[in-house]
PDB file of N, CA, C and O in Angstrom:
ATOM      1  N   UNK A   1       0.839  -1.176   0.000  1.00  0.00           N
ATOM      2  CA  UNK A   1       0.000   0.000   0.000  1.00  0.00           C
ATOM      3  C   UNK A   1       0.889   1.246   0.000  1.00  0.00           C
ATOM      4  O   UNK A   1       1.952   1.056   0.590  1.00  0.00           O
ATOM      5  N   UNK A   2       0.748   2.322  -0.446  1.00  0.00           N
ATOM      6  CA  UNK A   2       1.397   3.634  -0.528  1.00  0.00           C
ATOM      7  C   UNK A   2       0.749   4.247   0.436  1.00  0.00           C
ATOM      8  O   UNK A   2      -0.417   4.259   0.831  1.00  0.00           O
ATOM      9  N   UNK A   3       2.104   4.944   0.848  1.00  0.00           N
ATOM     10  CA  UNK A   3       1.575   5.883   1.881  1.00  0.00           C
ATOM     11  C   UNK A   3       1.647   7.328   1.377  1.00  0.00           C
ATOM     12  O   UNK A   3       2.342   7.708   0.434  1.00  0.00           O
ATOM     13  N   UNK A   4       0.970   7.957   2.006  1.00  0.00           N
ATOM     14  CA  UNK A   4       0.593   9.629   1.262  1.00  0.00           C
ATOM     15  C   UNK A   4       1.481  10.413   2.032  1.00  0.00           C
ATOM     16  O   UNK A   4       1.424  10.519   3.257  1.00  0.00           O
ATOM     17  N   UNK A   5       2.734  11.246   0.899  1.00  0.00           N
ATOM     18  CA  UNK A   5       3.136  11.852   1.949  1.00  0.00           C
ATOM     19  C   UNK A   5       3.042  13.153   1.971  1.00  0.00           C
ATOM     20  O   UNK A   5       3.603  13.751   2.890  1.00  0.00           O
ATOM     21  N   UNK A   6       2.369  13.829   1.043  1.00  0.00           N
ATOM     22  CA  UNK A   6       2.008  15.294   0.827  1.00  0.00           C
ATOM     23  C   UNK A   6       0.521  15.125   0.725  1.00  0.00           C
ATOM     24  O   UNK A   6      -0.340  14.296   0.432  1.00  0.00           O
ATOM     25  N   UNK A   7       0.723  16.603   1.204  1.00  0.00           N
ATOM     26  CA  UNK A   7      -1.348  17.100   0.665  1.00  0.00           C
ATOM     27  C   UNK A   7      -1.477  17.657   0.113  1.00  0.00           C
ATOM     28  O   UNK A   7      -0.613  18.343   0.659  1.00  0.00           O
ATOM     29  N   UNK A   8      -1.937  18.556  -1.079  1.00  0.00           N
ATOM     30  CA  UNK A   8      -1.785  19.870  -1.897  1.00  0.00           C
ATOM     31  C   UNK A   8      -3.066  20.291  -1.322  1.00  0.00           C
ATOM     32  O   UNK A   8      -3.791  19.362  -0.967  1.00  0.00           O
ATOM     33  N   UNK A   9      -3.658  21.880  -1.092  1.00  0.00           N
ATOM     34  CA  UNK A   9      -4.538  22.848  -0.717  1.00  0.00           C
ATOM     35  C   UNK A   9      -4.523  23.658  -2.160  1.00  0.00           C
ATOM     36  O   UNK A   9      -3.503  24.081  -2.703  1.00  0.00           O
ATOM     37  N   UNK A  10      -5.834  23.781  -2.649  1.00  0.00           N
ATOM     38  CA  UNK A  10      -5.712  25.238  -3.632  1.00  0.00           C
ATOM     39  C   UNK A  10      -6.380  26.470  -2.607  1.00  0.00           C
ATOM     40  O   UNK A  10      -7.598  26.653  -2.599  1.00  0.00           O
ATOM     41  N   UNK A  11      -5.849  26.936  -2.118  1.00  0.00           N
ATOM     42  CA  UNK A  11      -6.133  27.925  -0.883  1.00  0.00           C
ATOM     43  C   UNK A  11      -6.932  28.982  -1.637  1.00  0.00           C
ATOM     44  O   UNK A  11      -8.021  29.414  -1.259  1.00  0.00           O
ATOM     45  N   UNK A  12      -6.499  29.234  -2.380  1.00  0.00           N
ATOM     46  CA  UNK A  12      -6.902  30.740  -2.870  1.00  0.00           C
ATOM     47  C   UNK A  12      -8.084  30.631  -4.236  1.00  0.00           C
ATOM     48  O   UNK A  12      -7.927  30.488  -5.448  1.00  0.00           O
ATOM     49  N   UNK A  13      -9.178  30.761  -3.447  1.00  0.00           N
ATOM     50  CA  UNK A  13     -10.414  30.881  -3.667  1.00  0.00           C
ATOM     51  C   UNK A  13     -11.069  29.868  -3.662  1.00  0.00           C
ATOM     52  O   UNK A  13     -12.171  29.823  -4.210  1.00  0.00           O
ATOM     53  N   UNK A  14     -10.565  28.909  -3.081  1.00  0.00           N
ATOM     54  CA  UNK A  14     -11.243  27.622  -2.733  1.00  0.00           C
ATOM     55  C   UNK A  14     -11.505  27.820  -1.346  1.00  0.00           C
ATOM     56  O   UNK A  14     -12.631  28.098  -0.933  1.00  0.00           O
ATOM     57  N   UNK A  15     -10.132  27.636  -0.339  1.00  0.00           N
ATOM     58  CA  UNK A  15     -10.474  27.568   1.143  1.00  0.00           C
ATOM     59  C   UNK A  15     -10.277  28.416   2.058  1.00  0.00           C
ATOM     60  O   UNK A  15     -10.337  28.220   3.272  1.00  0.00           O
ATOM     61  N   UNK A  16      -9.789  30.376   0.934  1.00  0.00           N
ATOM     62  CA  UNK A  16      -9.742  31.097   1.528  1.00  0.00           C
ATOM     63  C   UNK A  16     -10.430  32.096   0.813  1.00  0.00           C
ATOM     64  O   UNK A  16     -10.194  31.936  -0.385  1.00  0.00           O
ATOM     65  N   UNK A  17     -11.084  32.936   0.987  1.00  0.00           N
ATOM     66  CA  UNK A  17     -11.758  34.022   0.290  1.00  0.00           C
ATOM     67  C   UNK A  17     -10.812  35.142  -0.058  1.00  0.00           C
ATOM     68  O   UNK A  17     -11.244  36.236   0.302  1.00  0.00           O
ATOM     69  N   UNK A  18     -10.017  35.161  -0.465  1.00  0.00           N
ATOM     70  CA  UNK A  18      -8.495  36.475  -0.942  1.00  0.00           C
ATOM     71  C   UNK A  18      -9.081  37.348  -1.406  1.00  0.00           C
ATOM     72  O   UNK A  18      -8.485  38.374  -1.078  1.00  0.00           O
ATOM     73  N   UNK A  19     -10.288  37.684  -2.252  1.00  0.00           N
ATOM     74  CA  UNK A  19     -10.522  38.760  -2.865  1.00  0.00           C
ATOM     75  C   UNK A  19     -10.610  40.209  -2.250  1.00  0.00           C
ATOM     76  O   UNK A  19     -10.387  41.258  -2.854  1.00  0.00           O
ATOM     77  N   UNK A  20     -10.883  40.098  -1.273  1.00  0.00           N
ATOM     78  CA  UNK A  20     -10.902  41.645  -0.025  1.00  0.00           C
ATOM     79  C   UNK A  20      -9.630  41.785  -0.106  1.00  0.00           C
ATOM     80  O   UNK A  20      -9.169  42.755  -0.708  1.00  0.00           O
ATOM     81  N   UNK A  21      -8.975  41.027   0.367  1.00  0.00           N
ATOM     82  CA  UNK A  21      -7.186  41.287   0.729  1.00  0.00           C
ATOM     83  C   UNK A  21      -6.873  42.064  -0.802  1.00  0.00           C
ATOM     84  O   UNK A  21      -6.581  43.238  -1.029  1.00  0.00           O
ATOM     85  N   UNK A  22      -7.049  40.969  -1.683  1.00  0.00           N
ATOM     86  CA  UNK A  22      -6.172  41.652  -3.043  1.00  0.00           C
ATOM     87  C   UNK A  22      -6.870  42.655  -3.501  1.00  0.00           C
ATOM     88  O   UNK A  22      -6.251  43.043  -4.492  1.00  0.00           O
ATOM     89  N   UNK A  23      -8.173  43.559  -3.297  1.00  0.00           N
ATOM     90  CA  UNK A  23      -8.821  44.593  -3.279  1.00  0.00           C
ATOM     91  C   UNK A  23      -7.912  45.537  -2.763  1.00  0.00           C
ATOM     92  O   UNK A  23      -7.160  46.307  -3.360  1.00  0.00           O
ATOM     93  N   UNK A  24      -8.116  45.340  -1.462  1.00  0.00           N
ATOM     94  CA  UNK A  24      -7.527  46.430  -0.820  1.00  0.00           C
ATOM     95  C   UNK A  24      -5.829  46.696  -0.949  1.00  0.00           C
ATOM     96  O   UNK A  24      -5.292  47.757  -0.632  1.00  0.00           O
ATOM     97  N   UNK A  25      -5.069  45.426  -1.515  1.00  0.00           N
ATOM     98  CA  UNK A  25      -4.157  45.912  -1.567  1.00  0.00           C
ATOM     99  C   UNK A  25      -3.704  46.322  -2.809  1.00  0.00           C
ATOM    100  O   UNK A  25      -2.805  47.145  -2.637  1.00  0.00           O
ATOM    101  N   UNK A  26      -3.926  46.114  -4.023  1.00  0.00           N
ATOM    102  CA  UNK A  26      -4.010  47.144  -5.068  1.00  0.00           C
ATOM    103  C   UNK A  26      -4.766  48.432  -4.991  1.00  0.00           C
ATOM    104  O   UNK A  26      -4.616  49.252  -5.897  1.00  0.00           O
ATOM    105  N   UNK A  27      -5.770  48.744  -3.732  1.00  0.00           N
ATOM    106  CA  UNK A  27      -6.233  49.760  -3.886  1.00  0.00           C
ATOM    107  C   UNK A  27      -4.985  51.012  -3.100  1.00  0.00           C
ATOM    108  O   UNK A  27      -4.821  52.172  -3.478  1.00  0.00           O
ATOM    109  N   UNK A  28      -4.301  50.351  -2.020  1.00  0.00           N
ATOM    110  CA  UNK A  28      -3.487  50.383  -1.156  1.00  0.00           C
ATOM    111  C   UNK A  28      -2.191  51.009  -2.589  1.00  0.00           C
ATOM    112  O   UNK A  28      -2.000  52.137  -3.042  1.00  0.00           O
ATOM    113  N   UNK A  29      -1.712  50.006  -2.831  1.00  0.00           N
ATOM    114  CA  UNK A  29      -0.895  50.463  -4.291  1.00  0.00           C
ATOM    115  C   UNK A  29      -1.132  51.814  -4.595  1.00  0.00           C
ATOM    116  O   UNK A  29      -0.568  52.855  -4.258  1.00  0.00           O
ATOM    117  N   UNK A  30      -2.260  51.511  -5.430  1.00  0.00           N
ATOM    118  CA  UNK A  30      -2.481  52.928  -6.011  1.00  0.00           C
ATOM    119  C   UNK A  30      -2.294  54.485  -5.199  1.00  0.00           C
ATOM    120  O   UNK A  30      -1.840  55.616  -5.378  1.00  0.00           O
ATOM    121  N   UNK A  31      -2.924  53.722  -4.291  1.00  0.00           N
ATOM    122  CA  UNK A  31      -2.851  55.254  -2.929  1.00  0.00           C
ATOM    123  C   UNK A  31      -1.533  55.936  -2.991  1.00  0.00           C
ATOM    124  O   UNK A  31      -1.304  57.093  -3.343  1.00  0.00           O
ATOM    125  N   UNK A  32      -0.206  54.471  -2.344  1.00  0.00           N
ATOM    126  CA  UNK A  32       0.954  54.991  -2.367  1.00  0.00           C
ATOM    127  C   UNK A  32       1.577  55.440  -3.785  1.00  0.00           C
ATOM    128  O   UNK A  32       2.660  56.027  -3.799  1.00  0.00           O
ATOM    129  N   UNK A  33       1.068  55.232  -4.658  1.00  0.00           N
ATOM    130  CA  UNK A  33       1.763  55.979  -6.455  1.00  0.00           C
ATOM    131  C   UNK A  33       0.621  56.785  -6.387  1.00  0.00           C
ATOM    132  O   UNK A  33      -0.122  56.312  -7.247  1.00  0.00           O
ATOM    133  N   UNK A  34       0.058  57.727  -5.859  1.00  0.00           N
ATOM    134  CA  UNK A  34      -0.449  59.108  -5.750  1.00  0.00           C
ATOM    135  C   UNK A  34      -1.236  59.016  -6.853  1.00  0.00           C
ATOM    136  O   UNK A  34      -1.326  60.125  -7.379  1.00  0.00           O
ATOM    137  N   UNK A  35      -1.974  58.000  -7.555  1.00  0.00           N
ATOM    138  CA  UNK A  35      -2.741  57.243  -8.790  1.00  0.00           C
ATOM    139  C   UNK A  35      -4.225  57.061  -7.869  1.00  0.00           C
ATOM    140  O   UNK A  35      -4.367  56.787  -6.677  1.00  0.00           O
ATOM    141  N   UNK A  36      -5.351  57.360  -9.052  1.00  0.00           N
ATOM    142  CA  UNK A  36      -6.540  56.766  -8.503  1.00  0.00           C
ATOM    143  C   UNK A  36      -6.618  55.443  -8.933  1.00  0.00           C
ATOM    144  O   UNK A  36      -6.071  55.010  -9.948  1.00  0.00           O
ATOM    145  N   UNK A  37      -7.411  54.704  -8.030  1.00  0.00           N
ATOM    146  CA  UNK A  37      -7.659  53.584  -7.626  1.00  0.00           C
ATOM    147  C   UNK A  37      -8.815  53.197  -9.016  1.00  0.00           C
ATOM    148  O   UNK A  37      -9.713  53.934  -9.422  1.00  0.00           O
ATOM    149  N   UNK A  38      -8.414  51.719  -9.580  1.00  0.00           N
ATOM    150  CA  UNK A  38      -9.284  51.934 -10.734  1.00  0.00           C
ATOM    151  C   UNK A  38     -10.724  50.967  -9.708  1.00  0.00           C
ATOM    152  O   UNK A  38     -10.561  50.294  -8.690  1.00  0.00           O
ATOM    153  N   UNK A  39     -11.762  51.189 -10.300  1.00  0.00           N
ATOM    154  CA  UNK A  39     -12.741  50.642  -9.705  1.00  0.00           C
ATOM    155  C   UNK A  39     -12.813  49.378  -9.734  1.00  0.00           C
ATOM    156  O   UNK A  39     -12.121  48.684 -10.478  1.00  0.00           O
ATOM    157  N   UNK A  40     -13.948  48.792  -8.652  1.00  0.00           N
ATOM    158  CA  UNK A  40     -13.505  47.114  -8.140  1.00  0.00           C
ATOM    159  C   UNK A  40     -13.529  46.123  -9.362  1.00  0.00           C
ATOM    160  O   UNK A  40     -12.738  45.219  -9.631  1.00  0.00           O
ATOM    161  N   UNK A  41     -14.701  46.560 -10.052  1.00  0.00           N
ATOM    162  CA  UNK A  41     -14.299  45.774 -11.403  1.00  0.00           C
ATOM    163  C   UNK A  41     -13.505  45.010 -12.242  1.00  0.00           C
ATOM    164  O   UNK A  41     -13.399  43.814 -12.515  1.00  0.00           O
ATOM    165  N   UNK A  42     -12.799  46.400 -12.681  1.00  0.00           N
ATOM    166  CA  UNK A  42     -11.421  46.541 -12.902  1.00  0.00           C
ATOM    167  C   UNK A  42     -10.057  45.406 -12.217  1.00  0.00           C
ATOM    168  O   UNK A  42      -9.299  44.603 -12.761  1.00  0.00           O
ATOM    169  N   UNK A  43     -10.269  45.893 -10.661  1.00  0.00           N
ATOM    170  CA  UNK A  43      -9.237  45.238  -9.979  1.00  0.00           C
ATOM    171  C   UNK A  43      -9.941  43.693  -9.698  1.00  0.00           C
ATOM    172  O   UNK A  43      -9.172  42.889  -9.170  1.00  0.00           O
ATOM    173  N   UNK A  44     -10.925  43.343  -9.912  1.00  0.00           N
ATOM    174  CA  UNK A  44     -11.129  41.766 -10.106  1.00  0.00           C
ATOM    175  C   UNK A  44     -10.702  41.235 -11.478  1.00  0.00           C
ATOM    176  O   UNK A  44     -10.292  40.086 -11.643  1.00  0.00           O
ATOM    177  N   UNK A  45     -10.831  42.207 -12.519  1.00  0.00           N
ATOM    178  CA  UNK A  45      -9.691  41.510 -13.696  1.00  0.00           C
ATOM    179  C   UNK A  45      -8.722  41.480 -13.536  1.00  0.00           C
ATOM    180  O   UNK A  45      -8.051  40.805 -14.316  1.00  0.00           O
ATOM    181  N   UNK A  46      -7.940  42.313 -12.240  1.00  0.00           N
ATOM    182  CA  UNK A  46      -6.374  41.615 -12.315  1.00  0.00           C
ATOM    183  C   UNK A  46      -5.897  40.688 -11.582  1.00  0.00           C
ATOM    184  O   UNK A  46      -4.692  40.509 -11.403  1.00  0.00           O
ATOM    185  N   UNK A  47      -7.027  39.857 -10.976  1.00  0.00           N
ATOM    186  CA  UNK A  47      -6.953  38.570 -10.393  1.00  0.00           C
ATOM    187  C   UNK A  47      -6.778  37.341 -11.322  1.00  0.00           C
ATOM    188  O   UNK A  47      -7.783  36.753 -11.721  1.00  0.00           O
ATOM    189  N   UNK A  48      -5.203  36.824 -11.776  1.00  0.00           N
ATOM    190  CA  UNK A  48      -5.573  35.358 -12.494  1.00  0.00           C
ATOM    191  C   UNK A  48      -4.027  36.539 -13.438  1.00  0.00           C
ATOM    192  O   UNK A  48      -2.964  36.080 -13.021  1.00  0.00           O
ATOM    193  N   UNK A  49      -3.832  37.367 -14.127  1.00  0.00           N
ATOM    194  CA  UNK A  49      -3.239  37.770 -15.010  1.00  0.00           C
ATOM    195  C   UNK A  49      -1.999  38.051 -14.194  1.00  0.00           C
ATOM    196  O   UNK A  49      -1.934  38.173 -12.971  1.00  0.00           O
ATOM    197  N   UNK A  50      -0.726  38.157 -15.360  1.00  0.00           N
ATOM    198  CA  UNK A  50       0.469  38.768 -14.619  1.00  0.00           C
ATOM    199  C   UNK A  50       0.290  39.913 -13.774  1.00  0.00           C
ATOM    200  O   UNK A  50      -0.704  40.459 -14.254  1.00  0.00           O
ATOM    201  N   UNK A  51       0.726  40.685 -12.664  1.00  0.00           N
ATOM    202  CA  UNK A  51       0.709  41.817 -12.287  1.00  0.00           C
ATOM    203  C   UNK A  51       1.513  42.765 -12.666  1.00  0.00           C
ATOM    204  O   UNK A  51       1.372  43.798 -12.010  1.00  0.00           O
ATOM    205  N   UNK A  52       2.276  42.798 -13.452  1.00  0.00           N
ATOM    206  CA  UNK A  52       3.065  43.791 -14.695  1.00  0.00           C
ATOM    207  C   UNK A  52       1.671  44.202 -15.161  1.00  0.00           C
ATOM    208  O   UNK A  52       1.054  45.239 -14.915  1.00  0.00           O
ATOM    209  N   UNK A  53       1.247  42.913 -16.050  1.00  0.00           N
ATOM    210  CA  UNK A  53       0.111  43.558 -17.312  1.00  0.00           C
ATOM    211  C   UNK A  53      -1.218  44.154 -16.330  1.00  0.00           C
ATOM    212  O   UNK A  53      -0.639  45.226 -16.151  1.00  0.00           O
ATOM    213  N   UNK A  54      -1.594  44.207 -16.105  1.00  0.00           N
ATOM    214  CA  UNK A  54      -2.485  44.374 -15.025  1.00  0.00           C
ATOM    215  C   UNK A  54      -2.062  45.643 -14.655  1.00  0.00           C
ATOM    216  O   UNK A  54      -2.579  46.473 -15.403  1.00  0.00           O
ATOM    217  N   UNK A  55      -1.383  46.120 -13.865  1.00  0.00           N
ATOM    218  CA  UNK A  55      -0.596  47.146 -13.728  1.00  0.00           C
ATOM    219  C   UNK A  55      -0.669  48.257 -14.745  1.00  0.00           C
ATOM    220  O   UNK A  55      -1.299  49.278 -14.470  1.00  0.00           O
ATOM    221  N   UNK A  56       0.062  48.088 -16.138  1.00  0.00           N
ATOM    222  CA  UNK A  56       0.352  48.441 -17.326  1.00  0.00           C
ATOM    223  C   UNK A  56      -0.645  48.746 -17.869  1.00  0.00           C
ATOM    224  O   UNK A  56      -0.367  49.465 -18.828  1.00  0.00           O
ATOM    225  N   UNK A  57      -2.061  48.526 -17.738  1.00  0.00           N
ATOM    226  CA  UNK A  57      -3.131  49.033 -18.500  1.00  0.00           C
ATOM    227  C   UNK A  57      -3.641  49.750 -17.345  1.00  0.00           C
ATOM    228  O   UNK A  57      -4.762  50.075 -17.735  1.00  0.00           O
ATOM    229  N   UNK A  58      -3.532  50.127 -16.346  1.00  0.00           N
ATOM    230  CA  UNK A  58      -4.260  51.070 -15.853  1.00  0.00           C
ATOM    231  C   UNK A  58      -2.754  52.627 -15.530  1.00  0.00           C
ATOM    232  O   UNK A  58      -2.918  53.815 -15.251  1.00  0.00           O
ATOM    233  N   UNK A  59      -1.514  51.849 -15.740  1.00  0.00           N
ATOM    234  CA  UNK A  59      -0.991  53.148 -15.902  1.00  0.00           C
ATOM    235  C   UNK A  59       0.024  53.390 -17.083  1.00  0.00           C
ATOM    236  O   UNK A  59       1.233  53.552 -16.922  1.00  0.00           O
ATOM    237  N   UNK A  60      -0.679  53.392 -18.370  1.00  0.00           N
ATOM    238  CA  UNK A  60       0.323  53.301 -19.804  1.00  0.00           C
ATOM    239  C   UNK A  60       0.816  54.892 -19.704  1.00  0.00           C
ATOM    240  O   UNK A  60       2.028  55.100 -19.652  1.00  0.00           O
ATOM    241  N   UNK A  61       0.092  55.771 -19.683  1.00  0.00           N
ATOM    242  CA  UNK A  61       0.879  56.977 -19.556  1.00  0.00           C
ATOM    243  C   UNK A  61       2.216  57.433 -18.815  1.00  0.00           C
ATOM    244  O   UNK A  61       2.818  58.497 -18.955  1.00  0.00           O
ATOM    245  N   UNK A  62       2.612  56.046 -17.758  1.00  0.00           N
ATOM    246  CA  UNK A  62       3.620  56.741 -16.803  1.00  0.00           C
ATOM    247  C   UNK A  62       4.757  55.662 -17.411  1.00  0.00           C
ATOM    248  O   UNK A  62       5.796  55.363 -16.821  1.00  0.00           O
ATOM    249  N   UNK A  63       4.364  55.179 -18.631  1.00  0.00           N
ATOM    250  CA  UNK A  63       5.979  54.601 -19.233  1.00  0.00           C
ATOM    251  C   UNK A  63       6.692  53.855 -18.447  1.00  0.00           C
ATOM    252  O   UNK A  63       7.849  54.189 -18.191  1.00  0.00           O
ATOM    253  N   UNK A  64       6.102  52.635 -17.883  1.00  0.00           N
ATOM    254  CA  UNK A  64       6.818  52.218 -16.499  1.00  0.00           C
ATOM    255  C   UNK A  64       8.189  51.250 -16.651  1.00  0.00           C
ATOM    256  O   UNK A  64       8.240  50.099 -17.085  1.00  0.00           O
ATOM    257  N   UNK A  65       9.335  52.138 -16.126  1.00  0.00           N
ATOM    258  CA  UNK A  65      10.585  51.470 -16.354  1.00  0.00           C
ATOM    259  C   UNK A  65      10.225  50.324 -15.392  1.00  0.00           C
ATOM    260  O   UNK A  65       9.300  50.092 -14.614  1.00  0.00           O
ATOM    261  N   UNK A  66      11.399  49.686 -15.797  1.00  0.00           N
ATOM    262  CA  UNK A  66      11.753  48.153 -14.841  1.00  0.00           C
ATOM    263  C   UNK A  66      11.657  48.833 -13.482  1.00  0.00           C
ATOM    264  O   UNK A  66      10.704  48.495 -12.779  1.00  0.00           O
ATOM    265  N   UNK A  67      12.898  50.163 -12.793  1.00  0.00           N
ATOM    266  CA  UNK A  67      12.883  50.905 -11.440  1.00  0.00           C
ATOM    267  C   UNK A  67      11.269  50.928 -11.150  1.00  0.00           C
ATOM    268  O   UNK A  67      10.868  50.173 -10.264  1.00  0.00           O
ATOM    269  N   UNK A  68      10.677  51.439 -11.582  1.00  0.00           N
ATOM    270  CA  UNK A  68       9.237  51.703 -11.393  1.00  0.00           C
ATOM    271  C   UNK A  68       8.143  50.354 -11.467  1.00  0.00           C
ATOM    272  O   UNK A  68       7.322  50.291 -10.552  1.00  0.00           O
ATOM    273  N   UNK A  69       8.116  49.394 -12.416  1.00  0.00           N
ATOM    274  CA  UNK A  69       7.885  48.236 -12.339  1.00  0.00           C
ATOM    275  C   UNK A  69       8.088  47.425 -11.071  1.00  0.00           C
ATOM    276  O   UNK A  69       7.043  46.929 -10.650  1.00  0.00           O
ATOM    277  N   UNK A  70       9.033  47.204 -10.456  1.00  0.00           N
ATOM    278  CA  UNK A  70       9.729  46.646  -9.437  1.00  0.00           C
ATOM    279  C   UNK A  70       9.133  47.374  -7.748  1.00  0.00           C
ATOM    280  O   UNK A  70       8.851  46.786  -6.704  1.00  0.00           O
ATOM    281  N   UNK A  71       9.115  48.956  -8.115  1.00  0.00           N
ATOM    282  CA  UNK A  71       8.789  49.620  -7.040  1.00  0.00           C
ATOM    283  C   UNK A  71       7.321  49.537  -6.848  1.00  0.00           C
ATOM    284  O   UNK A  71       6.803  50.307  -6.039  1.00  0.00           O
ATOM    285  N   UNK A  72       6.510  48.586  -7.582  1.00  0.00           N
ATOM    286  CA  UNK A  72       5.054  49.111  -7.646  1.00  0.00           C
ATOM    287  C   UNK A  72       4.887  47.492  -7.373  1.00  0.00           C
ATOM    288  O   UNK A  72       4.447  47.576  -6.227  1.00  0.00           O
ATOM    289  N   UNK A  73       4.921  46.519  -7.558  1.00  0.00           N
ATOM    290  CA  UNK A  73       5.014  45.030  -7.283  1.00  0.00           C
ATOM    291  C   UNK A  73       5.469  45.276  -5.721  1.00  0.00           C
ATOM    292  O   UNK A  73       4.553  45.079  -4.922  1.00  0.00           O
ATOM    293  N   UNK A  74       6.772  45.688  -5.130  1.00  0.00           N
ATOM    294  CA  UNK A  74       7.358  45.698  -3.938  1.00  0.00           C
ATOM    295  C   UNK A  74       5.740  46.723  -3.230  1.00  0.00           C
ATOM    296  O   UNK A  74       5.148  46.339  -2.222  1.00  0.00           O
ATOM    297  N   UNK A  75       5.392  47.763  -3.887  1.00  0.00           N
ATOM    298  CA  UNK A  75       4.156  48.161  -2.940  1.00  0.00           C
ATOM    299  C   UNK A  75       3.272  47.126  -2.482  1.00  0.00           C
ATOM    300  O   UNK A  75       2.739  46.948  -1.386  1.00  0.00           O
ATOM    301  N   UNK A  76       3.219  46.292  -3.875  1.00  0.00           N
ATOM    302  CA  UNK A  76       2.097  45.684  -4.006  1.00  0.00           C
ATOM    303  C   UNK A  76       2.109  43.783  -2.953  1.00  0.00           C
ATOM    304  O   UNK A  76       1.216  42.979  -2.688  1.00  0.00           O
ATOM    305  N   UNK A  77       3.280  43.816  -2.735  1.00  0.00           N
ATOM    306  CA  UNK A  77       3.314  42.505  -1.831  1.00  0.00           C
ATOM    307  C   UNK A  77       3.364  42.743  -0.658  1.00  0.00           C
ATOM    308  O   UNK A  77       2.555  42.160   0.064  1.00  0.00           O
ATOM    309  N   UNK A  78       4.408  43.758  -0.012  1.00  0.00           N
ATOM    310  CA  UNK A  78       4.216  44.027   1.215  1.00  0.00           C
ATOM    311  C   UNK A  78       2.935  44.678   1.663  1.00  0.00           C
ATOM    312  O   UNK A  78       2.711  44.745   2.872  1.00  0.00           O
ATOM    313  N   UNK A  79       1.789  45.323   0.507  1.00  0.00           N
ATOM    314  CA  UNK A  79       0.419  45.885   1.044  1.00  0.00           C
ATOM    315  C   UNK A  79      -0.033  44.305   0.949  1.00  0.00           C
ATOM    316  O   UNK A  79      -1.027  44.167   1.663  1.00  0.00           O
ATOM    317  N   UNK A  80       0.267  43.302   0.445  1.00  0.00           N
ATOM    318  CA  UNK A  80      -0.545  41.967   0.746  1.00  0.00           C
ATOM    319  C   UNK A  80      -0.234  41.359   1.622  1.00  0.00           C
ATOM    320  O   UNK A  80      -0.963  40.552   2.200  1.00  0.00           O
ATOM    321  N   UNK A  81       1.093  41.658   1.950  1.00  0.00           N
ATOM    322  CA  UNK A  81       1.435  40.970   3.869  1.00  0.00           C
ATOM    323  C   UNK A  81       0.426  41.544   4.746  1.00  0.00           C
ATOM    324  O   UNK A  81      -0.346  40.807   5.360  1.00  0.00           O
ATOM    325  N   UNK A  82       0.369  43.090   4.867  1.00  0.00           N
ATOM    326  CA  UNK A  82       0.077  44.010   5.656  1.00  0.00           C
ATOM    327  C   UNK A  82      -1.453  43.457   6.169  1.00  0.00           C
ATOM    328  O   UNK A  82      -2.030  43.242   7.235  1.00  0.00           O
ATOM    329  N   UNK A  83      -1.729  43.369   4.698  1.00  0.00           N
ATOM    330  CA  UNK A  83      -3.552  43.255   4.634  1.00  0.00           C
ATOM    331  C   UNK A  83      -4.111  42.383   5.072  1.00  0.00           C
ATOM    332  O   UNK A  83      -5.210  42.353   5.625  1.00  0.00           O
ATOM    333  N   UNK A  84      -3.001  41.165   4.739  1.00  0.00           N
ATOM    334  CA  UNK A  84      -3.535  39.347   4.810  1.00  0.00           C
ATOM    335  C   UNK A  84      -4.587  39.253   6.024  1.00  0.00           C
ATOM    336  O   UNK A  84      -5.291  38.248   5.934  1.00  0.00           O
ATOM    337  N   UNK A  85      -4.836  40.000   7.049  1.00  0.00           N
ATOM    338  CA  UNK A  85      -5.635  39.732   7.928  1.00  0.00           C
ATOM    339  C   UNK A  85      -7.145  39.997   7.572  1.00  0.00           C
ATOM    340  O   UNK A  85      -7.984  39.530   8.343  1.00  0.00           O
ATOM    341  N   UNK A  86      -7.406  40.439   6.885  1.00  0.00           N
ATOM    342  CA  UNK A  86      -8.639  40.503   6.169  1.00  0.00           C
ATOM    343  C   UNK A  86      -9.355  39.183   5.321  1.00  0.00           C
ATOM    344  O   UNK A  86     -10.562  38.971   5.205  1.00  0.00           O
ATOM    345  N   UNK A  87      -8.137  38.309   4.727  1.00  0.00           N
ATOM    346  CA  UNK A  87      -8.959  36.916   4.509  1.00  0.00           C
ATOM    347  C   UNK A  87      -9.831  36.184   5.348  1.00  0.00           C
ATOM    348  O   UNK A  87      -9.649  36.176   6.565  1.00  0.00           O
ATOM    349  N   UNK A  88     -10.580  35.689   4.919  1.00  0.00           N
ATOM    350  CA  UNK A  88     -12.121  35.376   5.227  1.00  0.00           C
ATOM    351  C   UNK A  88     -11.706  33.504   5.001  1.00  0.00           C
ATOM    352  O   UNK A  88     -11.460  32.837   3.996  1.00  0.00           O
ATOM    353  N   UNK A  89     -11.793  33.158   6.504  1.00  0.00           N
ATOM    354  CA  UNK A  89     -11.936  31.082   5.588  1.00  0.00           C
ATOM    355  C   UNK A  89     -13.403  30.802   5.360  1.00  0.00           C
ATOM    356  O   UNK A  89     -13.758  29.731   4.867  1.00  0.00           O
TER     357      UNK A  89
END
């Protein structure tokens, strides 16, 4: 008989509700790049896609170098540490 030695979880949106968290922390984002916040809509399409592209269509005007790329991801994970207490099981 085999024994099982891992479990896999798909946590995220199965056995945890993330969508508040990743709301607020792209909304969080935007705040800190002095950018309005695109509406919730919006930020539920950038659930599932790269977060570059995602990113990139709500700010094509600001030409975003790699420096700036990098600095807006780094907003954007540590506002998802920050937030994580808002997931819902």
């Amino acid at each position: 008989m085999t024994s099982i030695t891992s479990i896999f979880f798909d946590l995220d949106g199965t056995l945890v509700d993330s969508s508040i968290g990743i709301h607020n922390a792209f909304t969080h984002t935007f705040k800190e790049l002095g950018v309005p916040s695109p509406d919730a809509k919006t930020i539920r399409g950038f659930m599932g896609p790269p977060l570059e592209s995602s990113f990139a269509t709500c700010l094509p005007k600001h030409q975003i170098s790699e420096t700036a790329r990098y600095t807006v991801l780094t907003i954007r994970r540590k506002a998802s540490m920050k937030l994580s207490s808002s997931l819902r099981l």
